[in-house]
Structure formats: structure tokens, C-alpha cells
KOLKOL-806180 format. One record per atom (N, C-alpha, C, CB): x, y, z; atom name; residue in one letter. Coordinates in pm, whole numbers, plus 50000, padded with zeros to 5 digits. Glycine has a CB too. Layout:
xx|yy|zz|name|resn
X|Y|Z|CA|a
...
***
This chain:
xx|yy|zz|name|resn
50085|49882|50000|N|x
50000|50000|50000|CA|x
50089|50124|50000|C|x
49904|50000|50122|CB|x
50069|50250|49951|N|x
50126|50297|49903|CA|x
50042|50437|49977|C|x
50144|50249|49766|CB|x
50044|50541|50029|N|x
49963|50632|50115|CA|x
50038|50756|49989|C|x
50005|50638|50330|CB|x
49947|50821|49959|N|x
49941|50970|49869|CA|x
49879|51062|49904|C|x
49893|50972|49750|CB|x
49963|51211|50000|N|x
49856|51292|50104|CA|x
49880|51428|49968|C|x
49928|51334|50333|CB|x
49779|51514|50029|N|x
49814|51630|49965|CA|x
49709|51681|50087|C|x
49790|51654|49782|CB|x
49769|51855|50065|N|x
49727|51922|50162|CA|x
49642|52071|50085|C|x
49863|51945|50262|CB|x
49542|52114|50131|N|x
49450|52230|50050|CA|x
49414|52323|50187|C|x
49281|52155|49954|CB|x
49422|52443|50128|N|x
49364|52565|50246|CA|x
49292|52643|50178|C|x
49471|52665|50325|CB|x
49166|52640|50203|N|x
49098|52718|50174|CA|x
49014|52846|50283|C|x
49034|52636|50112|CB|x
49081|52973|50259|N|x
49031|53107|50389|CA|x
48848|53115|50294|C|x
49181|53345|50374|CB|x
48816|53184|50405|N|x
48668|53247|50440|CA|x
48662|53341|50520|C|x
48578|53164|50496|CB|x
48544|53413|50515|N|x
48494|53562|50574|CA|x
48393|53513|50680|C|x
48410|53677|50448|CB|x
48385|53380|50704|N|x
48285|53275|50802|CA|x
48337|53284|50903|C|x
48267|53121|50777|CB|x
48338|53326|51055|N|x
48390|53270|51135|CA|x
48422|53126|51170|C|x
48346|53312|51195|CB|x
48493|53091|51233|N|x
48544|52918|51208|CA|x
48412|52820|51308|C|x
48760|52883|51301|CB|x
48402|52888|51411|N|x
48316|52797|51458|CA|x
48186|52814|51377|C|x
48299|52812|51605|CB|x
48147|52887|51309|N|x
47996|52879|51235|CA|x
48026|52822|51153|C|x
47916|52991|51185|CB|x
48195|52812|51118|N|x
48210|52762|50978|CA|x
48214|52609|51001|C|x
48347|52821|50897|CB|x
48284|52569|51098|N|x
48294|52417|51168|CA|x
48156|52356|51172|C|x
48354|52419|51331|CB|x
48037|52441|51212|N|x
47930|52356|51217|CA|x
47844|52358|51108|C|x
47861|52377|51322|CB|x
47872|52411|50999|N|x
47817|52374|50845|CA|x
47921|52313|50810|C|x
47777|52490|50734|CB|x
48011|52304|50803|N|x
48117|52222|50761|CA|x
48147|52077|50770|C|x
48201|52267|50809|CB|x
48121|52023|50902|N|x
48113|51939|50963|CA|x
48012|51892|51052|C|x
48191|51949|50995|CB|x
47961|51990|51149|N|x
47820|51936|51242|CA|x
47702|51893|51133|C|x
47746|52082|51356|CB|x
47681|52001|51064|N|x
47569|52038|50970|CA|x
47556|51929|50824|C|x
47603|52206|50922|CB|x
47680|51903|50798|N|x
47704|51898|50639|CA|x
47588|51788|50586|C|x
47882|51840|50595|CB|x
47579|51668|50696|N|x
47477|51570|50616|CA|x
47344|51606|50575|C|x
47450|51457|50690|CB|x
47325|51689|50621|N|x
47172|51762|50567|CA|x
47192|51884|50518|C|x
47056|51789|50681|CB|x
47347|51988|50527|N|x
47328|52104|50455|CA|x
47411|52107|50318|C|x
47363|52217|50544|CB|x
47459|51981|50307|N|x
47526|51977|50162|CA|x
47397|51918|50062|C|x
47682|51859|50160|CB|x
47293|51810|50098|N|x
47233|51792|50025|CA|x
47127|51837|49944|C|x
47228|51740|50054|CB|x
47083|51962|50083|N|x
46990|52096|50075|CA|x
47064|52234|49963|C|x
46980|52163|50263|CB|x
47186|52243|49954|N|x
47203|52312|49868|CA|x
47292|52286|49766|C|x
47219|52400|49912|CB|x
47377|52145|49726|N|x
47412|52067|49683|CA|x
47356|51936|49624|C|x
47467|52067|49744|CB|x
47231|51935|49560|N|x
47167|51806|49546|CA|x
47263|51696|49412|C|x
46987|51850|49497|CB|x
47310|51782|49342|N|x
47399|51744|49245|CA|x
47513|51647|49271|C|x
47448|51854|49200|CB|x
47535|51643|49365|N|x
47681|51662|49392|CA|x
47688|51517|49492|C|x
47727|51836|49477|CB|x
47569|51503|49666|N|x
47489|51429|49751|CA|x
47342|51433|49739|C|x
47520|51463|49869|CB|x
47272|51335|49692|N|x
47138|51323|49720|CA|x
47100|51342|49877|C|x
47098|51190|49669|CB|x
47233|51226|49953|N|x
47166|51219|50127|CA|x
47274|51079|50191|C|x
46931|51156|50132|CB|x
47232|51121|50301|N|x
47331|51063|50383|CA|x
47259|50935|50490|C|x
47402|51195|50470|CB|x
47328|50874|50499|N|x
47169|50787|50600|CA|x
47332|50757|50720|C|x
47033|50548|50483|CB|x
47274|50724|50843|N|x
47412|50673|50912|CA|x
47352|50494|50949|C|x
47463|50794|51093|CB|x
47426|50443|50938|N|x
47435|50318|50928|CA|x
47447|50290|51082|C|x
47546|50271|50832|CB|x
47580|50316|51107|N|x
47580|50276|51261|CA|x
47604|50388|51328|C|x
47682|50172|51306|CB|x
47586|50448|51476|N|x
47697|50495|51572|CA|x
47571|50589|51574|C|x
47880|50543|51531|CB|x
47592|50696|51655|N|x
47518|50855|51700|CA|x
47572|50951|51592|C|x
47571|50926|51875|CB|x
47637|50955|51513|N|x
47700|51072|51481|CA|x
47832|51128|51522|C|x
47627|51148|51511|CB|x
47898|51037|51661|N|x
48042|51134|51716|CA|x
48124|50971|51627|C|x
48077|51175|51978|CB|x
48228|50939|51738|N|x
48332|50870|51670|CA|x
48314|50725|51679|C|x
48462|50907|51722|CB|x
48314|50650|51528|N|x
48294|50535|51494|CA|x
48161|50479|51407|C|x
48307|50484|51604|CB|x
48104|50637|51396|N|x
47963|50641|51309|CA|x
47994|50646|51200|C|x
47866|50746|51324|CB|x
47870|50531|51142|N|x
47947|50481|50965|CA|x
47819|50523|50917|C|x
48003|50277|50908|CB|x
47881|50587|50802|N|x
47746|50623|50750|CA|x
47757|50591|50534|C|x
47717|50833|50814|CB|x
47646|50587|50502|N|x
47677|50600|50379|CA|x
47610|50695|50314|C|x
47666|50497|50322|CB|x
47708|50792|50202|N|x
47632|50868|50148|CA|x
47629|50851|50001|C|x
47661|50985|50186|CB|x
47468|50873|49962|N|x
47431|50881|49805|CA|x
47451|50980|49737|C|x
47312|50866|49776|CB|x
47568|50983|49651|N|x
47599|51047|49535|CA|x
47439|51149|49431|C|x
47673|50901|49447|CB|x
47460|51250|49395|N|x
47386|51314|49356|CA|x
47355|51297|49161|C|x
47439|51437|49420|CB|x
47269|51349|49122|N|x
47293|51290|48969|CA|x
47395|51335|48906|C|x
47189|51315|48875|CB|x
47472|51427|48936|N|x
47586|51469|48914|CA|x
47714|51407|48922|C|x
47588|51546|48970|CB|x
47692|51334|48985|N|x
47814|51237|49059|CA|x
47848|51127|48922|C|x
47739|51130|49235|CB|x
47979|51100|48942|N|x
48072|50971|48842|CA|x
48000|50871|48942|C|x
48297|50965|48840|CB|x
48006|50878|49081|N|x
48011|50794|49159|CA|x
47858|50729|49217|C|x
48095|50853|49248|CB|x
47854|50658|49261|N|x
47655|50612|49316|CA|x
47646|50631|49458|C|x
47591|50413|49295|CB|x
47784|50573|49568|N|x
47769|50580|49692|CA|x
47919|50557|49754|C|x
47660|50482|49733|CB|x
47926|50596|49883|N|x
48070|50604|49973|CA|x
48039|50546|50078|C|x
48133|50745|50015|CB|x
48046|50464|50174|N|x
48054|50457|50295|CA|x
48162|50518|50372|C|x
48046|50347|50314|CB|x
48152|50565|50455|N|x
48232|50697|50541|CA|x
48222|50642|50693|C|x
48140|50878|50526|CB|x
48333|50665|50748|N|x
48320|50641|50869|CA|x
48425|50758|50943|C|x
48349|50484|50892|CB|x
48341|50780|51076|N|x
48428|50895|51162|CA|x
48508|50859|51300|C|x
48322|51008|51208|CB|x
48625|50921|51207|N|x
48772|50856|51280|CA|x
48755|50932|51440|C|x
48958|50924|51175|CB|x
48734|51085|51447|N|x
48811|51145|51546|CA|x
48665|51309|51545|C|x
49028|51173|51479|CB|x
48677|51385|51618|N|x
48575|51494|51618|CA|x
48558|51545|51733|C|x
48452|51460|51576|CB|x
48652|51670|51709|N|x
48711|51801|51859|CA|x
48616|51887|51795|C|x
48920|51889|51878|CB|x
48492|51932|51874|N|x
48426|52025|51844|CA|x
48503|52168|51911|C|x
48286|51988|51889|CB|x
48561|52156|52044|N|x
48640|52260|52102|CA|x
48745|52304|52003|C|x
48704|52213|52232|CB|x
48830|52216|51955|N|x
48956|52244|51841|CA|x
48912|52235|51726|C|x
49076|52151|51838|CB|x
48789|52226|51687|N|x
48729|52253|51586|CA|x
48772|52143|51446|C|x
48759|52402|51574|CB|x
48829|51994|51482|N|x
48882|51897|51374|CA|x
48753|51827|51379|C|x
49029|51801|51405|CB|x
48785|51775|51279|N|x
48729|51641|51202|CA|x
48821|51527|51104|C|x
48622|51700|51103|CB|x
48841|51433|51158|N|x
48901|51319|51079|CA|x
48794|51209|51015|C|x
49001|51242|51178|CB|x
48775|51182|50897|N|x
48702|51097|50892|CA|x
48714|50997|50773|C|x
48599|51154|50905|CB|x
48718|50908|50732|N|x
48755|50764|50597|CA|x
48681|50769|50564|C|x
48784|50613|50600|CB|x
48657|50754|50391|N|x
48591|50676|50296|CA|x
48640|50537|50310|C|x
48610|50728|50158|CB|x
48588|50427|50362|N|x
48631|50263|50384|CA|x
48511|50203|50251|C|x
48586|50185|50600|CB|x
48455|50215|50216|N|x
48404|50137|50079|CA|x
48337|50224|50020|C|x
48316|50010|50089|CB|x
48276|50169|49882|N|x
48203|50238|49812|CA|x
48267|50221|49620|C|x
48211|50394|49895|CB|x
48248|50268|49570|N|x
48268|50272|49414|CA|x
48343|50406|49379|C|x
48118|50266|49329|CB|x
48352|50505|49485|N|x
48431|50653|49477|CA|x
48608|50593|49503|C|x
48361|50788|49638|CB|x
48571|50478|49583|N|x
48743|50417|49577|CA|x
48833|50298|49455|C|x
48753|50327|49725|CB|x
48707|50270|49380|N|x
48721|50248|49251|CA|x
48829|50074|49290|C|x
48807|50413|49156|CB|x
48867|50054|49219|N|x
48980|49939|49200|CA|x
49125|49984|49275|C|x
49011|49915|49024|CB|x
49159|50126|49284|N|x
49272|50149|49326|CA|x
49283|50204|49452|C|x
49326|50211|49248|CB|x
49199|50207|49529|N|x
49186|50261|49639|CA|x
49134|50188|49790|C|x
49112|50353|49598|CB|x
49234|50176|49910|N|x
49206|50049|50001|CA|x
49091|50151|50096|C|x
49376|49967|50102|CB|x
49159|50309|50102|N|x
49067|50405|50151|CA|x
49102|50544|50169|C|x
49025|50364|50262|CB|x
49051|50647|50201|N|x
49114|50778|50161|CA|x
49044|50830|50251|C|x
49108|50840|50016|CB|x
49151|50896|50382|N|x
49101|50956|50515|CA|x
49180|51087|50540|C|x
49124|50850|50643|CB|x
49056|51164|50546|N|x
49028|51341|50555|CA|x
49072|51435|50681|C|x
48863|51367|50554|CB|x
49160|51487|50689|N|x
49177|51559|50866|CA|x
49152|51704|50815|C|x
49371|51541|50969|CB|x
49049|51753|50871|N|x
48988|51910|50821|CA|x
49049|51964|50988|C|x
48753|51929|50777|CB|x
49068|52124|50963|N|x
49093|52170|51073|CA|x
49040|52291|51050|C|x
49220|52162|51116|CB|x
48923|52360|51115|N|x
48957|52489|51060|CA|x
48989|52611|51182|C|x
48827|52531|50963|CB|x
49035|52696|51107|N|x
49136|52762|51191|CA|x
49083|52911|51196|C|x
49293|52748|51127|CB|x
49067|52991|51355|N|x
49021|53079|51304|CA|x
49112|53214|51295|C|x
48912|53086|51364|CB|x
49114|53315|51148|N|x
49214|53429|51151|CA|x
49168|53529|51226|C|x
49248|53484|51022|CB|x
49311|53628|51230|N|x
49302|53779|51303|CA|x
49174|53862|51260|C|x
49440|53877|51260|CB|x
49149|53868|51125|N|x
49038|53929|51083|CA|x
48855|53879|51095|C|x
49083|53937|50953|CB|x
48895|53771|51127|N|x
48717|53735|51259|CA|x
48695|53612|51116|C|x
48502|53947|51289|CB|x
48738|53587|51008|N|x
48716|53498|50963|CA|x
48770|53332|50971|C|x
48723|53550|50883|CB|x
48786|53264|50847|N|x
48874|53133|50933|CA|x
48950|53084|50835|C|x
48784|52998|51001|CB|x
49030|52971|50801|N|x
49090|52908|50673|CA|x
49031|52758|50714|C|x
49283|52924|50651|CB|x
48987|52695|50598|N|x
48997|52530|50626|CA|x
49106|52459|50585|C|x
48894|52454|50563|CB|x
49180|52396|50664|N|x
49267|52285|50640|CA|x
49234|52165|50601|C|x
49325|52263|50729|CB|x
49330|52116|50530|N|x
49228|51956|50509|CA|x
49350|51878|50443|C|x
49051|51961|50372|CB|x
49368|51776|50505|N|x
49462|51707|50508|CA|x
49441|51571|50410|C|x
49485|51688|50646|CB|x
49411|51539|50246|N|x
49364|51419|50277|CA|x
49436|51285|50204|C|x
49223|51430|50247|CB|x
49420|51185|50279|N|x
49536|51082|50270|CA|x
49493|50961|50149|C|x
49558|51005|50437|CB|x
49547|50948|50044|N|x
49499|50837|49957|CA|x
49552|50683|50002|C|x
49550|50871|49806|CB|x
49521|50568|50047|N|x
49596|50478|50042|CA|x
49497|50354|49935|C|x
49640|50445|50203|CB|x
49657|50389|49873|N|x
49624|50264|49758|CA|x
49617|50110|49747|C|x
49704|50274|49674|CB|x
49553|50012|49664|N|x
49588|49949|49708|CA|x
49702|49873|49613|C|x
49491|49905|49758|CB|x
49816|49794|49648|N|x
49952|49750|49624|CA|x
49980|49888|49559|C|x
49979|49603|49529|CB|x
50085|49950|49483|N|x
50176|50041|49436|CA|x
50092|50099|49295|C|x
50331|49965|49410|CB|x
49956|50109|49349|N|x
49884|50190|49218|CA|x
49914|50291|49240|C|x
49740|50193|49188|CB|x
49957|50392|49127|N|x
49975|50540|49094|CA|x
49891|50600|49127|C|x
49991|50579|48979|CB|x
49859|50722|49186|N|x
49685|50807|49178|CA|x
49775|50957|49075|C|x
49583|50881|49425|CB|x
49728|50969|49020|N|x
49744|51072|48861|CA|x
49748|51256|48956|C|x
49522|51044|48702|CB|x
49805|51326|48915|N|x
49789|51484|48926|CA|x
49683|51498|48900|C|x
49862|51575|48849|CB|x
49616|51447|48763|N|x
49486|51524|48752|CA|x
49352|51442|48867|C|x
49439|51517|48561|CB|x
49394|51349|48914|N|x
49284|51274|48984|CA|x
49273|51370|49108|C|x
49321|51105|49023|CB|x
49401|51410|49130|N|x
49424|51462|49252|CA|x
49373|51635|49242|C|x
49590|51433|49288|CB|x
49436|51683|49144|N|x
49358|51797|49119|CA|x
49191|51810|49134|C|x
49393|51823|48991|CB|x
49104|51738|49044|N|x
48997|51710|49040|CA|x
48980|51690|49214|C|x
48975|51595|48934|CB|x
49005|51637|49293|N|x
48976|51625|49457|CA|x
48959|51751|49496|C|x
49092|51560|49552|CB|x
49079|51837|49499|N|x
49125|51941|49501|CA|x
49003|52046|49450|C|x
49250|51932|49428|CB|x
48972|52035|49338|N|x
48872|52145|49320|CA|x
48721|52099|49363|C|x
48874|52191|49162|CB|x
48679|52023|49373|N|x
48520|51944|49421|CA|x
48563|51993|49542|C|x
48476|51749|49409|CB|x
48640|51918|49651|N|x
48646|51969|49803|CA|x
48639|52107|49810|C|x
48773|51930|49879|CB|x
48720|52234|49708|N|x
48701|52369|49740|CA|x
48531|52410|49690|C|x
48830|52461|49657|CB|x
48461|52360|49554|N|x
48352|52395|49539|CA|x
48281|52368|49659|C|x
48306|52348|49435|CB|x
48247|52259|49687|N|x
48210|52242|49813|CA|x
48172|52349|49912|C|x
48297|52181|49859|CB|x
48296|52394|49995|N|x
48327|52469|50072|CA|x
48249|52583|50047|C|x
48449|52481|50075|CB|x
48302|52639|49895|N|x
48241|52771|49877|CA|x
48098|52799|49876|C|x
48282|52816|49768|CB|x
48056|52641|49825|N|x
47930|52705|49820|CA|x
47836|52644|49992|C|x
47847|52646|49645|CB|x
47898|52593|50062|N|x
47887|52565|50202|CA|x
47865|52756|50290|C|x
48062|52457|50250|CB|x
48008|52808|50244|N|x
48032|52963|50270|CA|x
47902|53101|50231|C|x
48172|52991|50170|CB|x
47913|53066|50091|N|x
47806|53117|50018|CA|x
47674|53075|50118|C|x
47804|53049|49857|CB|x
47626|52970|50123|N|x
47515|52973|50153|CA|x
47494|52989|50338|C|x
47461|52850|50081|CB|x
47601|52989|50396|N|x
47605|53044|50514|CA|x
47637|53230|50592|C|x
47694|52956|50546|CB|x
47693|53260|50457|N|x
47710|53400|50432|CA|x
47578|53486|50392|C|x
47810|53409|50324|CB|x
47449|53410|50334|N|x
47336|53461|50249|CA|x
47195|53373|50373|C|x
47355|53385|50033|CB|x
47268|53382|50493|N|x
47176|53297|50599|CA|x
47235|53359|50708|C|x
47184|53119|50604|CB|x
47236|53426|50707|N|x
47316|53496|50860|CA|x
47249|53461|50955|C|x
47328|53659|50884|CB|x
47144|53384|50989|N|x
47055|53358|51188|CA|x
47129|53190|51086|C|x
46755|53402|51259|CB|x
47207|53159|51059|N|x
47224|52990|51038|CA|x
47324|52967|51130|C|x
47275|52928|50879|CB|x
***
């Protein structure tokens, strides 16, 4: 197995803790509410929601992909992280054993925040994962965000 990380920061005008809880508290019901394209919906399979809750989510008609099962590694609401795996699904394709996410977001001097996001590919035996595969991650995770921002910026009592 072969582990392929790359690292993305994306700043905002969100404060971090409002931004942490659309980001992460919120996301299974506020990505699909203004994102239907992208997630139809999330169901959790096992756990409450804190650490060891597996959940699977349905891909939107937009999606290459149909479904992910996700499970949550770790979740500091005080430090404001989230760690969490894709462990099956068809988004990990033939080359992928699983690919686990460490978001941090951080808040700046100017009252807004940056998201960190850490995320780890592990392959399975010595498959390559491509620049552009990785790029493509890279820009879906920032659309995401923005429009997570956007629609928390245009909701101010959210």
C-alpha cells in the first residue's frame, strides 16, 4: 500500500466555529439541501454521529460515483477537527484500500477562518493516483466549501 497525502487551504469571511458547524456538524443535511447534484443524502448506518459512526452517502445525479461509505475517525468540536475515511464504496474504485480526511479549521486575526484539510489516499499495492485525479479532489472539496460559505454567508441567523 502505498499512502498519497496532499494538503489544500481554503480562507473564508465565516467565522470558524459557524464555519465548523456547516462544515462538519451540519454537512449531512446542509450539503444535500444546497448541493443536490453533487449528495442526494446521507443515512448513518451505525453509531450517533460522534466517533465510529458509519454512514453512507448517496451520490447526487451529478456524481461519476453512486455511493461512499464513510466512517468517523476522530471529532474536537472545542479544536474545531474532524478526521474521517471513505472505507468502501465505488468513489474508491479498484485502486483505492481508503482515503482519510483531517479538516481543521482555523480561526484568523480578521474574525474569519481558513479550512485545512489534510487528505490521505491509500492505495491498494503500488497503484499510481494521477495529478489530475488529485487535482479534480482538490477542486470538488474547494467547490464544496464555497458554496457551504456562500450559503452560510446569504443565511446569517444559520
Amino acid at each position: 500500500m502505498v499512502a498519497i497525502t496532499y494538503d489544500i487551504e481554503i480562507p473564508s469571511a465565516v467565522p470558524a466555529a459557524k464555519m465548523f458547524k456547516a462544515v462538519v456538524l451540519d454537512a449531512d443535511t446542509l450539503i444535500p439541501k444546497i448541493m443536490p447534484q453533487a449528495i442526494k443524502n446521507v443515512e448513518i448506518l451505525e453509531g450517533d454521529g460522534g466517533v465510529g459512526t458509519v454512514k453512507i452517502i448517496h451520490f447526487g445525479e451529478g456524481s461519476q460515483y453512486k455511493s461512499a461509505k464513510h466512517r468517523v475517525d476522530a471529532i474536537d468540536k472545542d479544536n474545531l477537527t474532524h478526521t474521517y475515511s471513505i472505507i468502501d464504496g465505488d468513489a474508491l474504485a479498484a485502486a483505492l484500500e481508503s482515503i482519510t480526511y483531517h479538516v481543521k479549521i482555523v480561526p484568523t486575526e480578521d474574525g474569519g477562518s481558513i479550512c485545512k484539510n489534510r487528505s490521505i489516499y491509500n492505495t491498494k499495492g503500488n497503484v499510481e493516483i494521477s495529478e489530475e485525479k488529485i487535482k479534480e479532489g482538490k477542486e470538488k472539496a474547494m467547490a464544496m466549501f464555497k458554496a457551504i460559505e456562500a450559503y452560510v454567508q446569504v443565511n446569517p441567523d444559520y
